[in-house]
C-alpha positions as CSV (number, residue, x, y, z in Angstrom):
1,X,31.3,-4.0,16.7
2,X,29.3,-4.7,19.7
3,X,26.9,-1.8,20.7
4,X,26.1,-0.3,24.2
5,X,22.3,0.4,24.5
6,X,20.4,3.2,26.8
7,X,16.7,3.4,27.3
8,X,14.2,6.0,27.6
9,X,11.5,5.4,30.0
10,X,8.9,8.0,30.7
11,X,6.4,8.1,34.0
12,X,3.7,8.7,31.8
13,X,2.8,8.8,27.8
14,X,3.7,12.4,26.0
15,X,6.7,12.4,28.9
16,X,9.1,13.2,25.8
17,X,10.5,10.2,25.5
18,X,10.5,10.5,21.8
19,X,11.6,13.3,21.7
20,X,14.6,12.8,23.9
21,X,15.7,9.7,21.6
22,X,15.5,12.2,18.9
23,X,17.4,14.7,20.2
24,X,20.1,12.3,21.0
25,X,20.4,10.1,18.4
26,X,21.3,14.3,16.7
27,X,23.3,15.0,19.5
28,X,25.3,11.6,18.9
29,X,25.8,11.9,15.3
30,X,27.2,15.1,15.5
31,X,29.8,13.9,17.7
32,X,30.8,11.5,15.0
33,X,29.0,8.4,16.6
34,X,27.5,5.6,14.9
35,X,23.6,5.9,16.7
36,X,20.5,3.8,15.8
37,X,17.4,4.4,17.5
38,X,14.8,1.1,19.0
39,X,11.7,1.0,20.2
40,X,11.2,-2.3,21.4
41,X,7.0,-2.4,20.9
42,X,4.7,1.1,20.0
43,X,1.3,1.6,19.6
44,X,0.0,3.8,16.8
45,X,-1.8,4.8,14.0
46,X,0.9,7.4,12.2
47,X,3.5,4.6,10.5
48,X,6.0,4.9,7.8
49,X,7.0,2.4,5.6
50,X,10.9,1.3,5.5
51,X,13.4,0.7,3.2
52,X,12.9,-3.1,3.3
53,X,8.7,-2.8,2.6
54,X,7.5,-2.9,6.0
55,X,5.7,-0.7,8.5
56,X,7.1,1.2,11.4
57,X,6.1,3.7,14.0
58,X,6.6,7.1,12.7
59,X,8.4,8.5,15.8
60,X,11.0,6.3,14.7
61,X,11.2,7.5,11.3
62,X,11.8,10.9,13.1
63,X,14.3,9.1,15.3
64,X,16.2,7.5,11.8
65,X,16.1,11.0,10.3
66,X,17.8,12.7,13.4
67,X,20.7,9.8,12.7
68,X,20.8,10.3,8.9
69,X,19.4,6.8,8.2
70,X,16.7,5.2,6.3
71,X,14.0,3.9,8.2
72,X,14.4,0.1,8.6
73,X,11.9,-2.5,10.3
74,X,14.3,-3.5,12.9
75,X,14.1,-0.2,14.5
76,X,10.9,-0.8,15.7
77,X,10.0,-4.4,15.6
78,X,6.6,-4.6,16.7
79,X,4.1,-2.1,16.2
80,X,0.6,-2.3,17.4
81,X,-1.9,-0.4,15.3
82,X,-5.4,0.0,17.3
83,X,-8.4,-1.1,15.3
84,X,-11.0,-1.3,19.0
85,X,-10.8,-0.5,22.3
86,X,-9.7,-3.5,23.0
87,X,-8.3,-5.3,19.9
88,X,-6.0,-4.1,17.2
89,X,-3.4,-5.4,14.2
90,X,0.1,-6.7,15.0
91,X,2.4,-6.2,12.9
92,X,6.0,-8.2,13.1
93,X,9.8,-7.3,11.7
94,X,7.4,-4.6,9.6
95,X,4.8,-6.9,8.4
96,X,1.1,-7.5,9.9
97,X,0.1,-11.0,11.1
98,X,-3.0,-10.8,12.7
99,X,-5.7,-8.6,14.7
100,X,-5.7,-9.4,18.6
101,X,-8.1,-9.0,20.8
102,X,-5.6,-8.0,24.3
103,X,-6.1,-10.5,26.0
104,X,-4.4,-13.0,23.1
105,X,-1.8,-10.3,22.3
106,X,-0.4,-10.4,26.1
107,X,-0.2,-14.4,25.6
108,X,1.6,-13.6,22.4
109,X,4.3,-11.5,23.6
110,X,6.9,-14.5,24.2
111,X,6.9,-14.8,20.6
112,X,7.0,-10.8,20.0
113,X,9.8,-10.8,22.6
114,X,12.3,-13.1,20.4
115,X,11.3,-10.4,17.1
116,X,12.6,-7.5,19.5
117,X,16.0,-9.4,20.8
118,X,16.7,-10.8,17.0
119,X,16.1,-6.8,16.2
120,X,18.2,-5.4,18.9
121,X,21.0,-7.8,18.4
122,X,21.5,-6.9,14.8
123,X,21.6,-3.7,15.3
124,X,23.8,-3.9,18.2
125,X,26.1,-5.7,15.5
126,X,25.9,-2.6,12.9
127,X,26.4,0.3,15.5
128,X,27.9,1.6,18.5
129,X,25.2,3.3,20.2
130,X,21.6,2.1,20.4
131,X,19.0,4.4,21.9
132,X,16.0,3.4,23.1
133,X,12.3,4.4,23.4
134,X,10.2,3.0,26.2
135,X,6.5,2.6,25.5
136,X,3.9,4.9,28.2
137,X,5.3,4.3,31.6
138,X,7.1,1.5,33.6
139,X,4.9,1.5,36.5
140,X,1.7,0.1,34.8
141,X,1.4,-2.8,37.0
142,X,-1.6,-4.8,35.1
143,X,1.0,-4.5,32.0
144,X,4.5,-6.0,33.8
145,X,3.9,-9.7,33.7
146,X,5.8,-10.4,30.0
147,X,6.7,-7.1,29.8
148,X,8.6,-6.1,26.1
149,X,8.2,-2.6,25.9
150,X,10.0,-0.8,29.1
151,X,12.1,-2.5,32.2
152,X,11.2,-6.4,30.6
153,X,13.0,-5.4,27.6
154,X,16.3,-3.6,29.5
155,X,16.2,-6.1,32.5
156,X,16.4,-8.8,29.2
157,X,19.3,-6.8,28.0
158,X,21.1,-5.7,30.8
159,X,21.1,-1.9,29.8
160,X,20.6,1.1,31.7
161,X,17.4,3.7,32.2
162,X,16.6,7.1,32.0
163,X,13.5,7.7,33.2
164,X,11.9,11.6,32.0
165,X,8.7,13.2,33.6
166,X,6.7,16.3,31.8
167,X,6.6,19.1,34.8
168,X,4.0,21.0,32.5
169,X,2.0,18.6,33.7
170,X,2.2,19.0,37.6
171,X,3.2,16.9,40.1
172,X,6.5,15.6,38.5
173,X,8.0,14.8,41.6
174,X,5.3,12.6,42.7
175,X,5.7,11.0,39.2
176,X,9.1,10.2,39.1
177,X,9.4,9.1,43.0
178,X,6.1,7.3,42.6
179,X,7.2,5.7,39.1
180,X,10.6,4.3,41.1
181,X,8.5,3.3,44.1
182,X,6.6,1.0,42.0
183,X,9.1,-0.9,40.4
184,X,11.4,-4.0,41.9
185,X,14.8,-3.5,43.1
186,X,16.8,-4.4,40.4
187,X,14.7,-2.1,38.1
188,X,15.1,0.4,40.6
189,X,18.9,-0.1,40.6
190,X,19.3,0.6,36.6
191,X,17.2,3.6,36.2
192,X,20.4,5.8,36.0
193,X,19.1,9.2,36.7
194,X,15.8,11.8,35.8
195,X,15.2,14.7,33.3
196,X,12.3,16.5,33.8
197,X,11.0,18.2,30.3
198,X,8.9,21.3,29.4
199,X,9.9,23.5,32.5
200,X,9.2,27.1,32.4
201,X,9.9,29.5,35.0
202,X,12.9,30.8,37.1
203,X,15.2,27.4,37.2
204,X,16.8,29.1,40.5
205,X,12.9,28.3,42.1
206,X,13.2,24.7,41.4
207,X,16.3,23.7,42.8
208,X,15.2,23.1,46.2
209,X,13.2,20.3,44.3
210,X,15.7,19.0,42.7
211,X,17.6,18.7,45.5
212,X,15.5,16.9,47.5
213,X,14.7,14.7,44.5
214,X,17.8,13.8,44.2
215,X,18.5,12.7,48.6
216,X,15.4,10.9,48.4
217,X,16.5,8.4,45.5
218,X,20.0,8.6,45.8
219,X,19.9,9.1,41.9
220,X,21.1,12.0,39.7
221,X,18.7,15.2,37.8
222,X,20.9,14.8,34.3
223,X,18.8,17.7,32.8
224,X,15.7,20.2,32.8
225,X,14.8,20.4,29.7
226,X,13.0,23.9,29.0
227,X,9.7,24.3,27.0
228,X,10.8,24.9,23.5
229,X,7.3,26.9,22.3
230,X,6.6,26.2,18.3
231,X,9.3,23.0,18.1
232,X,8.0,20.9,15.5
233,X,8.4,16.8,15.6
234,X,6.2,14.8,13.8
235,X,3.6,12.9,16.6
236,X,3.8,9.6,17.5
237,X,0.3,8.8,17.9
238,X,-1.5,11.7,19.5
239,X,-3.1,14.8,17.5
240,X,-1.7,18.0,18.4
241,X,-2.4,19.5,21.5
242,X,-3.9,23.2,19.5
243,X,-6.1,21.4,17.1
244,X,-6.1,24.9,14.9
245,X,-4.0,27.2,13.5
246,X,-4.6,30.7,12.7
247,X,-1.8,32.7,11.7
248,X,-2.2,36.5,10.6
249,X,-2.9,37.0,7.1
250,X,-3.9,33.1,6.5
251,X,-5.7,33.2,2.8
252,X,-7.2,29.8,2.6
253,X,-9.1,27.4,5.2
254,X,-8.7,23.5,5.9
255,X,-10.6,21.6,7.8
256,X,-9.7,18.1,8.7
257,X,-12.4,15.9,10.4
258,X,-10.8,14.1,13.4
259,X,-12.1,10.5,12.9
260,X,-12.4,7.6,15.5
261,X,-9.5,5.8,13.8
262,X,-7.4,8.9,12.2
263,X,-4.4,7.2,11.2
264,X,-1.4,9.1,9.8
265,X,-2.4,12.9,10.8
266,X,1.5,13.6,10.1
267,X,0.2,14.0,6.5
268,X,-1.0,17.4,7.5
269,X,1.5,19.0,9.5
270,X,3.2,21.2,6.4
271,X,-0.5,22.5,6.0
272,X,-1.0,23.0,10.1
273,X,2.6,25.3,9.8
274,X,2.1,26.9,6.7
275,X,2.1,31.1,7.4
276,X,-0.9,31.3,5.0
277,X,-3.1,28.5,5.9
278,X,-6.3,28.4,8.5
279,X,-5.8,24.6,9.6
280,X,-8.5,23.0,11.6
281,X,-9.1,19.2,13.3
282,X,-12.3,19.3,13.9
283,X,-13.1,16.9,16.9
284,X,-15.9,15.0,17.6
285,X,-18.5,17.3,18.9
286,X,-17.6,20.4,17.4
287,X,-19.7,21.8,14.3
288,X,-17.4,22.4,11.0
289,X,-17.7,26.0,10.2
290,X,-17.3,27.5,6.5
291,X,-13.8,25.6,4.9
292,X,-12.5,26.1,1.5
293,X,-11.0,22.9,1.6
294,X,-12.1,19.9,3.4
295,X,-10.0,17.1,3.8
296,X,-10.8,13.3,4.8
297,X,-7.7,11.8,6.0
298,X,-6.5,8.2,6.4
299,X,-8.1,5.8,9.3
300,X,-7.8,2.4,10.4
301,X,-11.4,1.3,10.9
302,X,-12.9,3.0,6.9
303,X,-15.9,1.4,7.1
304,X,-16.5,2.2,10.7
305,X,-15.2,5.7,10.4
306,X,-17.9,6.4,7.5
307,X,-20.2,5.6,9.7
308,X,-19.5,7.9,12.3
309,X,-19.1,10.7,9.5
310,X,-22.6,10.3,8.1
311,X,-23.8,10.4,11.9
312,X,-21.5,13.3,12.9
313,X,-23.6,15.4,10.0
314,X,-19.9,15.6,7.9
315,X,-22.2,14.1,4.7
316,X,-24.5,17.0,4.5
317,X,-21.4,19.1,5.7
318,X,-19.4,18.2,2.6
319,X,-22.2,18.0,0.3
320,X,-23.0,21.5,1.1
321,X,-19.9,22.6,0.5
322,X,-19.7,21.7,-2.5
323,X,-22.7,23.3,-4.0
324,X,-20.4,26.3,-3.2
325,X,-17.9,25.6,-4.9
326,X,-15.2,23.8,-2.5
327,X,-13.2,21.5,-2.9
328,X,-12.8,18.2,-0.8
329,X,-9.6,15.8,-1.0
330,X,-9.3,12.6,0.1
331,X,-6.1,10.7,1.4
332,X,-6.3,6.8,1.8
333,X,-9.0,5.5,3.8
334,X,-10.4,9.2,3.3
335,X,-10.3,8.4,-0.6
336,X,-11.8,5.1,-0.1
337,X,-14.8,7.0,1.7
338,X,-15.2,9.5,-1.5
339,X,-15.8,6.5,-3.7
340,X,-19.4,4.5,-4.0
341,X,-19.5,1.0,-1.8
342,X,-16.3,-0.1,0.7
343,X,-16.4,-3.7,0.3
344,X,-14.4,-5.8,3.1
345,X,-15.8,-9.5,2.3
346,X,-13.0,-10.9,4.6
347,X,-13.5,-8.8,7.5
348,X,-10.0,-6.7,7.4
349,X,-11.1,-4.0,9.2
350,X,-14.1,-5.3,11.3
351,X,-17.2,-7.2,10.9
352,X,-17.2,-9.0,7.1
353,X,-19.8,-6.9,5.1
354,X,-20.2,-3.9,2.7
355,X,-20.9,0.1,3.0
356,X,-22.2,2.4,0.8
357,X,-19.6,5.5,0.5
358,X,-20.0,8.7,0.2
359,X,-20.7,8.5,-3.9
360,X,-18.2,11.4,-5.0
361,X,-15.8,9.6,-6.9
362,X,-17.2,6.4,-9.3
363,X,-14.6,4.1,-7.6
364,X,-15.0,1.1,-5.8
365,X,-13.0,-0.3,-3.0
366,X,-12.1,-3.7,-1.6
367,X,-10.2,-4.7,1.2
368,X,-8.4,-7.3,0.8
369,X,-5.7,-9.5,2.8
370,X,-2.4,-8.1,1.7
371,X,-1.2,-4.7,2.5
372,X,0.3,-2.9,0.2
373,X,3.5,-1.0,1.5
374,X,5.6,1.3,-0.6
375,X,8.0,4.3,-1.0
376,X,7.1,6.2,-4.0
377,X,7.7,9.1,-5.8
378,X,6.2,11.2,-9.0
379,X,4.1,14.2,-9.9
380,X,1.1,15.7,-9.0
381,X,-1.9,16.1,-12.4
382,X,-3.0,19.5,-11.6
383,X,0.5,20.9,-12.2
384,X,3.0,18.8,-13.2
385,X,5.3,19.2,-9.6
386,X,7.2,16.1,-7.7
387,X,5.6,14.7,-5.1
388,X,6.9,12.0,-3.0
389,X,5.7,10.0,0.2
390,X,4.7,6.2,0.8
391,X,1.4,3.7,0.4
392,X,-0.1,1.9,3.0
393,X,-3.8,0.3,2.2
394,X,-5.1,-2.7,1.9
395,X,-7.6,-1.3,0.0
396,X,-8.1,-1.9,-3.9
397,X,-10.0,0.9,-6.3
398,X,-11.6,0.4,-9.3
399,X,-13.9,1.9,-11.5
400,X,-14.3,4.7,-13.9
401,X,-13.0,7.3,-12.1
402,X,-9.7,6.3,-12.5
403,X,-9.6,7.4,-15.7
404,X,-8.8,11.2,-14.5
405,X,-5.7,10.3,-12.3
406,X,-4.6,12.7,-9.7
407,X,-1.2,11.8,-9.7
408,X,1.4,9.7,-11.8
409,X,3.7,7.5,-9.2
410,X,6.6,5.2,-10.5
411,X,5.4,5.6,-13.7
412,X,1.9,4.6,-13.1
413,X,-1.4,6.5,-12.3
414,X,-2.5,6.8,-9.3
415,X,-5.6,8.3,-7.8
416,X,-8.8,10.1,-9.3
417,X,-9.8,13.6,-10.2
418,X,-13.8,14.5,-10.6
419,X,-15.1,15.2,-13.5
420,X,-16.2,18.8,-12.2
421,X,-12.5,19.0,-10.9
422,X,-13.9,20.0,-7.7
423,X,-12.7,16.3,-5.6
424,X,-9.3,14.8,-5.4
425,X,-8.4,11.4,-4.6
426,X,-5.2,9.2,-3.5
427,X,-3.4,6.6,-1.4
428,X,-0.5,8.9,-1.3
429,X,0.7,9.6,2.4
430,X,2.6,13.0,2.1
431,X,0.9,14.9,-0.2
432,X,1.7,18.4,0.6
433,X,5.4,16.9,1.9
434,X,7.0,18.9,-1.4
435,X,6.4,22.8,-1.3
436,X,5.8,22.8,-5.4
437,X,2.8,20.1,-4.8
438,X,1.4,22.2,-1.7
439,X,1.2,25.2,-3.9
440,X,-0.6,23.6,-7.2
441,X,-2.9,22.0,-4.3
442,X,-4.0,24.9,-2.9
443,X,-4.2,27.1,-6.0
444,X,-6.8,24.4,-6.9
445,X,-8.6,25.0,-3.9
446,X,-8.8,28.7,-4.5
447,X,-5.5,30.1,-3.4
448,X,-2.8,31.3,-6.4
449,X,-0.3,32.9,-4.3
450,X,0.6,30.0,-1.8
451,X,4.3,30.2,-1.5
452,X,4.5,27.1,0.7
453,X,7.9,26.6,2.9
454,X,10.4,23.9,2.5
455,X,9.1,21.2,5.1
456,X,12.4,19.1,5.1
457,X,13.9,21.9,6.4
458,X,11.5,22.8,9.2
459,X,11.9,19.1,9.9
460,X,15.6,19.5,9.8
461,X,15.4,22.7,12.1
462,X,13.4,21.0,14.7
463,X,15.4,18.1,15.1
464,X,18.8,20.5,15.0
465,X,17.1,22.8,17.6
466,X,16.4,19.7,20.1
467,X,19.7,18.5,19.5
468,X,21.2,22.1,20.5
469,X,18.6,22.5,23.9
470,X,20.2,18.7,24.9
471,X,23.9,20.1,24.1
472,X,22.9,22.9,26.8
473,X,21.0,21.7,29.5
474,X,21.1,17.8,29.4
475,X,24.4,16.6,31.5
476,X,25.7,14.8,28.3
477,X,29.3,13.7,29.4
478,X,27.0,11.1,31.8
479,X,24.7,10.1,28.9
480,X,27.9,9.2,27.2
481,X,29.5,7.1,29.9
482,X,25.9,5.1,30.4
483,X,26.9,4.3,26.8
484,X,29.7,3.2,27.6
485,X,31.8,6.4,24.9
């Protein structure tokens, strides 16, 4: 069975073009539809790792969820993880091949553009629908010579393109018209109507808009999508747009530094919605108050992401919290900081060389060339509950530490527990995914009577609320004949 494919395009990045795919894909399935989502090419640092030991975006992993499917590395064939401003690692069919400086990468993307038609082709073979997430906005022009992400991808396959602005943003008629101007004719021909996201207000005080919208292109408004307050999908990429939350009666603080190269900040969102937690990112700039926990989460760049700790004041921060009898965790490259020297002889992660770590743990890491990528699952030390999540690291610990594991995974153990039981250490991504774990983890940091909520359901619950805002104000009977259903 042959597939029919629609893309997503926004006018800008954080249009909701994520979440639209997501939405659908829920919307689909419901209606007894075999759906798969794509993404053609995505840049960002929150991944997941698939069911056949690669690495995808995590929007997608959203997008697989709101189908009822595993995760799988064609659904996102080539993810760019940002390790510079200019450079960062590419990673093909779920596995990484190199770091790139841009201006290599955009000579590369002939080769990139054969991984994303072998992708899309086999999954055009497996379902009937194929949904498809564009990558910031069409309309960059410095971006559309060898374009594989937006209009060079559907103009290669010949589908059709929805194209969503954010009106919370002002100006979205000047985005959408402006976005259309700036694209060739036969891009302009396939973009098959607009949905304008996150509107709030009287819809009746709009409609002169839309109307004149719609004489001016000659193209159809398919929805207004209103602005669903507290829906919860995990990011993409960007951190969310509240870094705290402070709900009434919270018992326990977080704090979260927000590093240069934060990679996989999903791992925090059952903490950031928990009714008794006081979650904070603290961003560069701002001075950490009192915490009683401190977290150090995963990052792309560790060596270069320690140094900016010790230089943002975080070392005397978390030292000083200590002596008062916090406690400080430590998720991946986070964990990797807690430990005494970050070696990376082969220059993984930057410049070949070694740093001196924070000296909390007695581990030592080293970077080396292989990335580890794995689904695993297990229990947590301090009190015996399931935990489950993925690795991704291409770090190596060693040392004595290790000898008080944190966790047992797959039958192994994994991660490191002070000696004054005060620091926590792992590589596990989805920590505080399982409510059981959450609770032992912050009755360790000082909090007995957590009674954490089930996250795969408020996951769940997002995802079915979406789908149920498309079913009312998205015009799905055209979505469906675009795919051709």
């Amino acid at each position: 069975m042959t597939a029919r494919t629609l893309m997503i395009q926004g006018t800008t990045s954080d249009a909701g073009k994520s979440t639209l795919v997501a939405g659908l894909c829920r919307v689909l399935v419901r209606r007894g539809i075999a759906v798969v989502p794509f993404k053609p090419q995505n840049m960002a640092l929150n991944s997941a790792v698939t069911v056949d030991g690669g690495e995808i975006g995590r929007a997608q992993a959203v997008q697989a969820q709101a189908c009822h499917l595993v995760p799988h590395t064609d659904m996102n064939p080539v993810l760019l993880k940002p390790n510079s401003d200019t450079g960062a690692q590419v990673i093909i069919h779920g596995q990484a091949i190199a770091n790139m400086e841009a201006g290599i990468y955009h000579d590369y993307k002939r080769v990139a553009m054969q991984a994303v038609l072998e992708s899309h082709q086999r999954l055009c073979h497996g379902y009937r629908a194929v949904v498809v997430e564009g990558a910031g906005s069409p309309a960059e022009i410095n971006l559309r010579e060898r374009d594989i992400a937006n209009m060079g991808f559907a103009e290669a396959v010949d589908c059709p393109v929805i194209l969503i602005a954010d009106i919370d943003r002002g100006g979205v008629f000047a985005h959408l018209v402006g976005t259309l101007e700036l694209l060739s004719d036969t891009e302009q021909a396939r973009v098959a109507g607009f949905v304008i996201n996150r509107f709030r207000g009287d819809i009746g005080l709009l409609q002169t808009g839309l109307d004149w919208l719609e004489a001016r292109t000659g193209k159809p408004v398919l929805g207004v999508l209103p602005y669903l307050h507290g829906l919860h999908l995990e990011a993409e990429d960007a951190l969310p747009r509240d870094h705290r939350s402070r709900p009434e009666g919270a018992c326990l603080r977080v704090q979260v530094p927000v590093l240069p190269h934060i990679s996989n900040h999903t791992d925090f969102d059952p903490l950031r919605l928990h009714p008794q937690v006081d979650f904070e990112f603290v961003g560069p700039g701002e001075t950490p108050g009192p915490a009683d926990l401190i977290i150090l989460p995963g990052s792309k760049s560790v060596r270069s992401d320690l140094h900016w700790l010790r230089a943002a004041g975080w070392e005397a921060h978390i030292r000083r919290h200590l002596r008062y009898g916090g406690k400080v965790i430590g998720i991946c490259g986070g964990y990797q900081m807690l430990g005494r020297q970050v070696q990376d002889p082969l220059g993984i992660e930057g410049p070949p060389g070694s740093s001196a770590g924070l000296g909390l743990l007695e581990i030592d890491t080293r970077l080396e060339a292989r990335k580890q990528l794995r689904n695993v699952q297990g229990t947590l030390g301090l009190n015996g509950a399931p935990v489950s999540g993925y690795e991704i690291h291409v770090g190596v610990s060693e040392g004595p530490g290790l000898q008080r594991p944190a966790l047992q995974l797959d039958g192994r153990d994994e991660g490191a527990l002070s000696e004054d039981d005060q620091i926590l250490g792992t590589y596990l991504h989805g920590l505080f995914d399982q409510a059981g774990a959450t609770d032992g983890l912050l009755g360790w940091a000082g909090f007995r009577e957590a009674a954490t909520p089930d996250y795969q359901q408020l996951r769940e619950a997002g995802i079915d609320r979406l789908a149920d805002c498309l079913e009312q104000h998205l015009d799905l009977d055209s979505v469906e004949r675009l795919l051709g259903l």
